[in-house]
C-alpha positions as CSV (number, residue, x, y, z in Angstrom):
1,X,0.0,0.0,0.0
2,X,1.6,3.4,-0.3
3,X,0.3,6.8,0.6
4,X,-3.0,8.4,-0.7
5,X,-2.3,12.4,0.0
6,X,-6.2,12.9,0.3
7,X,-6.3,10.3,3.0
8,X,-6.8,11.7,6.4
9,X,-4.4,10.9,8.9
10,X,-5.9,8.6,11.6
11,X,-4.5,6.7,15.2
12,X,-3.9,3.1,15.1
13,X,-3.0,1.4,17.6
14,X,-1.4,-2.5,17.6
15,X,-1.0,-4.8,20.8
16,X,2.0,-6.9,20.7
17,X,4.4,-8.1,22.9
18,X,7.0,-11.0,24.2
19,X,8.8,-12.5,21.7
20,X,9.8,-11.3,18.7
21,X,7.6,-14.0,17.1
22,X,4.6,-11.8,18.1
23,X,6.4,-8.3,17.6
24,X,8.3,-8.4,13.9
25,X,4.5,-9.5,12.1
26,X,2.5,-7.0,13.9
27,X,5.2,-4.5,12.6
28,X,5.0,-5.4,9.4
29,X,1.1,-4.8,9.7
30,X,2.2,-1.5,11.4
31,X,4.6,-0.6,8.6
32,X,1.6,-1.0,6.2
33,X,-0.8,1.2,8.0
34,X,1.9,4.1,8.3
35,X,2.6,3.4,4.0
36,X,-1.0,4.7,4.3
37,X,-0.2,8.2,6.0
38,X,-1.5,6.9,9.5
39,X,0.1,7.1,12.4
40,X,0.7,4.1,14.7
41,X,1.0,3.6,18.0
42,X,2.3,0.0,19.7
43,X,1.1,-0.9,23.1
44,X,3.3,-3.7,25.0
45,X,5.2,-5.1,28.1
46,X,8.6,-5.6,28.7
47,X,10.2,-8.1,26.9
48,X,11.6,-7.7,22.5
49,X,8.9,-5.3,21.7
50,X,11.0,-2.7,24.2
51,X,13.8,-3.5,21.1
52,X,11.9,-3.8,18.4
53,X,9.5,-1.2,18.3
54,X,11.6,2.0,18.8
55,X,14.1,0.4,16.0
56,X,11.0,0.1,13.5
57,X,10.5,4.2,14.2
58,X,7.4,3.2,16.2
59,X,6.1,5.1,19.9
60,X,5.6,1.8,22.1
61,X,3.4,2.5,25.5
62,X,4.2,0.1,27.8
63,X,1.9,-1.8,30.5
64,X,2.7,-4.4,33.1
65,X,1.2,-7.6,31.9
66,X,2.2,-11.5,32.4
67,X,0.8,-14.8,31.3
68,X,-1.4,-17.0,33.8
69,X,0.5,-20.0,35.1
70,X,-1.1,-23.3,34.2
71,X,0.4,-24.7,36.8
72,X,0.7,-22.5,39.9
73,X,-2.5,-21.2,41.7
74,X,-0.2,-18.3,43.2
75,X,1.5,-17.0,40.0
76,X,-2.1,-17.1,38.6
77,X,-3.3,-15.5,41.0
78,X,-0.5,-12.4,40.6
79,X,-0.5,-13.1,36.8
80,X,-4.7,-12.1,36.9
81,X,-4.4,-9.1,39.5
82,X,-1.8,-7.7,37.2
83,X,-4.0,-8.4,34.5
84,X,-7.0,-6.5,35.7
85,X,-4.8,-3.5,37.0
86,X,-3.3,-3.6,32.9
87,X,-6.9,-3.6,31.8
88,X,-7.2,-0.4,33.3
89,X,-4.0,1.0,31.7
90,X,-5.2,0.0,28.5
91,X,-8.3,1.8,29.1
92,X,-6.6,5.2,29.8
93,X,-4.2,4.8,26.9
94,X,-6.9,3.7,24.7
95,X,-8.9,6.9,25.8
96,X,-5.5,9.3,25.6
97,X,-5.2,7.9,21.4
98,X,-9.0,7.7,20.7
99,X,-7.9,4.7,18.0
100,X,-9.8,4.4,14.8
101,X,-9.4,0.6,15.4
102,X,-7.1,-1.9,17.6
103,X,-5.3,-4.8,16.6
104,X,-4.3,-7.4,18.8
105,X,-0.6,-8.7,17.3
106,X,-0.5,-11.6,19.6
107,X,1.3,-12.2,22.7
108,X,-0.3,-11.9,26.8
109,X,-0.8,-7.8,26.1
110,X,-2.9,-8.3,23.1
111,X,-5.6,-9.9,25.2
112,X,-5.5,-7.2,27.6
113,X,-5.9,-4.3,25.0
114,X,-8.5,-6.1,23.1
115,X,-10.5,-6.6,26.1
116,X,-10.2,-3.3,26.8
117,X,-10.7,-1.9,23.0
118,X,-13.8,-4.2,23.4
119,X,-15.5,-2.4,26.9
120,X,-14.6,1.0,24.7
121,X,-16.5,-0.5,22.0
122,X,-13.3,0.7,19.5
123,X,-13.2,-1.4,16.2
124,X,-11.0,-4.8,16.9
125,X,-9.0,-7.1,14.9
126,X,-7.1,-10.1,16.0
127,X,-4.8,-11.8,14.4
128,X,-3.7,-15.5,15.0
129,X,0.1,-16.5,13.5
130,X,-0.9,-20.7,14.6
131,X,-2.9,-23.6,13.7
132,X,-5.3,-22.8,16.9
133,X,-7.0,-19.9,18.7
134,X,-5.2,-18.6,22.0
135,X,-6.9,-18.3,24.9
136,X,-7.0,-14.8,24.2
137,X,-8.6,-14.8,20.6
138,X,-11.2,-17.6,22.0
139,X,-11.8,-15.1,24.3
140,X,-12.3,-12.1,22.3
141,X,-13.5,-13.2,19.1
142,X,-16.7,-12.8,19.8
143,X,-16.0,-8.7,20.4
144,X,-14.1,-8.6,17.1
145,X,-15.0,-7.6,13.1
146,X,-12.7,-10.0,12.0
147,X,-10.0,-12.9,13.0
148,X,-7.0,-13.4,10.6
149,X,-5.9,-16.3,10.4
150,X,-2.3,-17.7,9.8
151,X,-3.7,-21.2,8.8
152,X,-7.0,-22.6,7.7
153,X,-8.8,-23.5,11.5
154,X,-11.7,-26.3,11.2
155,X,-15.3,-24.4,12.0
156,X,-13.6,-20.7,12.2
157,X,-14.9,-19.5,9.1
158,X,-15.9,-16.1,7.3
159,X,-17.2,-13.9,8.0
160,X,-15.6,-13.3,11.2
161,X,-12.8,-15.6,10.3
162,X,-10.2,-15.5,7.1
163,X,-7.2,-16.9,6.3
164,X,-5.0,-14.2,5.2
165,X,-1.4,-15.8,6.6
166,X,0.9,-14.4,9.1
167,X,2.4,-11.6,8.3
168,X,6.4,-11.2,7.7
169,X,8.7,-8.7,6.6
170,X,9.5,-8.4,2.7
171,X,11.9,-11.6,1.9
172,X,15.7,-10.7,1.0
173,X,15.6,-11.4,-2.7
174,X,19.4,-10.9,-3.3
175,X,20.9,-14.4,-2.4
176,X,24.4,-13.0,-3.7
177,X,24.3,-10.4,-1.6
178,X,23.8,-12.6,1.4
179,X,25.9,-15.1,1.0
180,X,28.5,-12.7,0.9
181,X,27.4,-11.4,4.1
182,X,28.1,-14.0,5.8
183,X,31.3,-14.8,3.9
184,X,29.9,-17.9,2.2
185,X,31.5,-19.9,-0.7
186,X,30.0,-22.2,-3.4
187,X,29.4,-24.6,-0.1
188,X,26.0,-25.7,1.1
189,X,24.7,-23.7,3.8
190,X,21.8,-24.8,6.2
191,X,20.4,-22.0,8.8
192,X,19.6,-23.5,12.1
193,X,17.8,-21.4,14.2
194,X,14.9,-21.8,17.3
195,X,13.9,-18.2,18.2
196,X,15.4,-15.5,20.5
197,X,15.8,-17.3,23.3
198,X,16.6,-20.7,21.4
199,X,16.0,-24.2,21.3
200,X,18.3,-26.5,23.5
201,X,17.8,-29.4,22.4
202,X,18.0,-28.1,18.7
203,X,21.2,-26.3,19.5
204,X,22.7,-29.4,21.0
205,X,21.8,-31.5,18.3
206,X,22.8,-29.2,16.0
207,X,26.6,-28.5,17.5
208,X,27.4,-32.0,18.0
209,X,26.0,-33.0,14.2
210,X,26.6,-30.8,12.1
211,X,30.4,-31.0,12.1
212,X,31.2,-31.9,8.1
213,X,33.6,-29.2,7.6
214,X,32.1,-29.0,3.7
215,X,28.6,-27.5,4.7
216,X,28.4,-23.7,6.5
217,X,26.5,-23.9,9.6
218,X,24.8,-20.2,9.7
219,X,23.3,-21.0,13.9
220,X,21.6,-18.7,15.7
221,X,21.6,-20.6,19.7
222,X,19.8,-17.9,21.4
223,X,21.0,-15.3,24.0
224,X,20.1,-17.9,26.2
225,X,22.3,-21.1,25.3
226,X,25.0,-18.6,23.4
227,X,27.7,-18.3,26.4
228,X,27.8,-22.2,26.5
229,X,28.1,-23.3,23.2
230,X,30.6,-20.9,21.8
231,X,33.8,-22.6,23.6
232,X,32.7,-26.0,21.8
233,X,32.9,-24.6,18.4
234,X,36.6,-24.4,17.2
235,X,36.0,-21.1,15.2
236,X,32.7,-19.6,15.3
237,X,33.5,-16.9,13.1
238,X,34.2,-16.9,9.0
239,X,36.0,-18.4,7.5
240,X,35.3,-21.6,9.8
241,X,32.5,-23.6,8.3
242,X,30.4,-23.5,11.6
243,X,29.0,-19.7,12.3
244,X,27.6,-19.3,15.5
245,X,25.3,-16.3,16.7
246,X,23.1,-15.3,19.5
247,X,20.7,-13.8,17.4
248,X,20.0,-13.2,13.5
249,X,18.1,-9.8,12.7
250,X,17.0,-9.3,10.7
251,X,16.3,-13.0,9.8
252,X,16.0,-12.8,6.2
253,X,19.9,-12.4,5.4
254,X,20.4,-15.7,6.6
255,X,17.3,-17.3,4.9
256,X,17.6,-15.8,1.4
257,X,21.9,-17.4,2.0
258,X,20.7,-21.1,3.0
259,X,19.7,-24.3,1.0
260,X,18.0,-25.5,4.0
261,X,16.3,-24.9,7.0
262,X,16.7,-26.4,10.8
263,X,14.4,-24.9,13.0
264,X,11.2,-25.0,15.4
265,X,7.6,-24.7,13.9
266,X,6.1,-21.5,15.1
267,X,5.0,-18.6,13.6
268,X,8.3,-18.3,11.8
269,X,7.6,-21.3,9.4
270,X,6.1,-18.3,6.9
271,X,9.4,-16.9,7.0
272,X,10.9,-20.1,5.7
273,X,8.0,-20.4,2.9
274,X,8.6,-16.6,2.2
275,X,11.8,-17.1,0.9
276,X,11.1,-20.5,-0.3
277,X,13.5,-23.1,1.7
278,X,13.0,-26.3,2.5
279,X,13.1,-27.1,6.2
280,X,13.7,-29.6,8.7
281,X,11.4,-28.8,11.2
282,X,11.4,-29.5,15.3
283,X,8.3,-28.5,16.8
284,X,8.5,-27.6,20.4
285,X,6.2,-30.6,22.3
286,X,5.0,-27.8,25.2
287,X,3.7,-25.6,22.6
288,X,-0.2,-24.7,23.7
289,X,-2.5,-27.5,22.4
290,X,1.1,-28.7,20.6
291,X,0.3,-26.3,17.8
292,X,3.9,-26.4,16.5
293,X,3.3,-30.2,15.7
294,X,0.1,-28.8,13.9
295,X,1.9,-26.4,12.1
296,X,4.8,-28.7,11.3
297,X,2.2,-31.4,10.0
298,X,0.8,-28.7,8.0
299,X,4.2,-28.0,5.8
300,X,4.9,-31.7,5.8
301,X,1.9,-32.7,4.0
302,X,2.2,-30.2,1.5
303,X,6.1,-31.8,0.5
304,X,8.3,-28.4,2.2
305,X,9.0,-29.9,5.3
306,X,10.4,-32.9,7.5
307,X,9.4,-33.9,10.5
308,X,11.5,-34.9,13.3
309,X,9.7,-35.2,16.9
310,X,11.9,-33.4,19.4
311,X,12.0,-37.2,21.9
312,X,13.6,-38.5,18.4
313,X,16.1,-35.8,17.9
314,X,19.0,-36.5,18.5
315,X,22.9,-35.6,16.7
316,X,23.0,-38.8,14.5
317,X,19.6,-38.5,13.1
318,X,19.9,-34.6,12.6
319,X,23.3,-35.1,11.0
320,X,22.0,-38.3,8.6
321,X,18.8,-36.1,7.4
322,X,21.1,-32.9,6.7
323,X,23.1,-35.4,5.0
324,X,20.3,-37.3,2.8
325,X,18.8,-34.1,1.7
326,X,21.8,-32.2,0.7
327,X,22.7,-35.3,-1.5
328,X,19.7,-35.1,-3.5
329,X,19.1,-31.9,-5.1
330,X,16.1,-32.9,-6.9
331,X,14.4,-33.4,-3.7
332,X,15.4,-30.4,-2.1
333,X,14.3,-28.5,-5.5
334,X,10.9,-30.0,-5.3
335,X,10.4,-29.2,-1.2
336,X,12.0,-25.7,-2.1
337,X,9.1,-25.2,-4.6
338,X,6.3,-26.9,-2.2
339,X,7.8,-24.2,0.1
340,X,7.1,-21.0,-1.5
341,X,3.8,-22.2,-2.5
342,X,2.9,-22.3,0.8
343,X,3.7,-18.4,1.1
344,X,0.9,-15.3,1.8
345,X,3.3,-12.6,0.4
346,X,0.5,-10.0,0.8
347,X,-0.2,-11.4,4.4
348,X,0.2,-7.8,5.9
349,X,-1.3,-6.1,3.6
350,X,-4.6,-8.1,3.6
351,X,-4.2,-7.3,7.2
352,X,-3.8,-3.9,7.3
353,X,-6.8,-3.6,4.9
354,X,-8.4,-5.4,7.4
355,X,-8.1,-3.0,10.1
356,X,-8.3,0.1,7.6
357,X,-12.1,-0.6,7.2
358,X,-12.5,-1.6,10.9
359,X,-11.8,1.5,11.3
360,X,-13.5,3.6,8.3
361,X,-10.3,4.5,6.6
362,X,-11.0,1.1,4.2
């Protein structure tokens, strides 16, 4: 979308928050909406969005939210009076901005805002990045004019529901460019990567099998895991064949240089089918309602993915699969292609027009 002078500047405001799973696609909604000539205006807690946000040029408010514990009456407890005290914070910000519409990005402050968009009878959209509803967005849907939807969901239909995809930042197009980058050869490269915080068992799998000195290992461990495994790899940095990183951002560089994919099965699988690559994919078994399994499964069937349960992972059977697939280049052609069939390019921009008209600016 780009910018219609005659179009009258109007408030937006996007809640999003925790990881950077939640906060880089409500962006690229957000960067859509301002393309428009509108201003937006983030609302989150305390975690990446306090990064991301200011970096994307955008104001973030912030309120004190957490996630109710499943498993602890008392850190429910504190996790719902915070909740109803950030309800109220909402509330006042909401009122402050006077929003043509609200959309909820994902993550524990997106349920807060909505609810409170919702008692201010403000337009709401949601968006869902998996192959379930949150608790939030079971919660709310009722209260909103429409659900986007990162996968097809049985009985969530239109006309409150539609599939639109999750949205992601324009793919790096210039492979060149990024291979270079990362000081990368004529040598296979595969990308292993499981979020900002990591994936342990991916990132110990991957460090102990991934060791053939004539494939570039592009890994992003996590801040979390980062300080560990950097003394086991005998040099981290080009021109050694294994790279090791905390943290990739933006992502794409490193997608547009690989051939394949190691990684978890969240919302970032519509990275990978952005750009196209095939992927061996982990999912992460405590996932909510194992929706990572779902949304593994889902990229399976359709020929872009393997499967590998993370109780079967182990270094061996990463390093055979790597292996196998990098020795037939016909296959990894064909899941390549199954891949990027799988992408919603436009995902952000179906969005945006989305909360354009829940707004009256449509």
């Amino acid at each position: 979308m780009r910018h219609d002078p005659r179009v009258t500047q109007r408030t937006f405001v996007i809640a999003a928050g925790g990881t950077a799973g939640h906060v880089v696609p409500a962006l690229a909604v957000a960067d859509e909406l301002r393309a428009e000539g509108h201003r937006v205006v983030v609302v989150g807690g305390d975690r990446e969005e306090v990064r991301l946000v200011p970096e994307a040029g955008y104001e973030l408010r912030r309120i004190d939210v957490q996630g109710l514990s499943r498993s602890n009456p008392l850190k429910a407890a504190r996790a719902g009076g915070k909740a109803v005290r950030a309800t109220a914070a909402a509330r006042r910000i909401l009122r402050e901005l006077e929003p043509a519409a609200v959309m909820g990005g994902g993550g524990y402050v997106a349920g807060v805002v909505g609810a409170a968009a919702a008692s201010l009878r403000i337009p709401l959209v949601l968006t869902e990045a998996d192959s379930h509803l949150g608790i939030s967005n079971r919660l709310l849907h009722g209260r909103a004019r429409r659900v986007c939807l990162g996968f097809p969901i049985a009985g969530r239909e239109e006309p409150t529901f539609l599939v639109t995809g999750r949205p992601v930042p324009p793919p790096c197009t210039d492979r060149a460019a990024a291979r270079a980058h990362f000081g990368l050869g004529e040598e296979p490269a595969v990308l292993v990567f499981g979020g900002s915080l990591g994936a342990r068992s991916l990132n110990e799998a991957a460090i102990a099998g991934l060791t053939d000195p004539a494939v570039a290992v592009l890994h992003a461990s996590g801040r979390r895991d980062h300080a560990d495994l950097v003394d086991r790899v005998t040099d981290p940095h080009p021109p050694g064949h294994y790279r090791l990183f905390d943290y990739l951002s933006p992502l794409s560089q490193a997608l547009a240089a690989s051939d394949l994919v190691v990684a978890r099965s969240g919302g970032s699988i519509a990275e990978i089918t952005a750009h196209g690559k095939p992927a061996i994919l982990v999912p992460y078994p405590h996932a909510a309602a194992d929706h990572q399994t779902a949304n593994a499964r889902w990229m399976e069937q359709q020929g872009a993915a393997i499967v590998i349960p993370d109780s079967e992972l182990s270094a061996e059977k990463l390093r055979r699969t790597v292996d196998g697939l990098l020795a037939d280049p016909a296959r990894l052609r064909a899941m390549a292609e199954a891949s990027a069939a799988l992408a919603r390019p436009d995902a952000a921009a179906a969005i945006a027009a989305e909360v354009l008209a829940a707004g009256g600016a449509g």
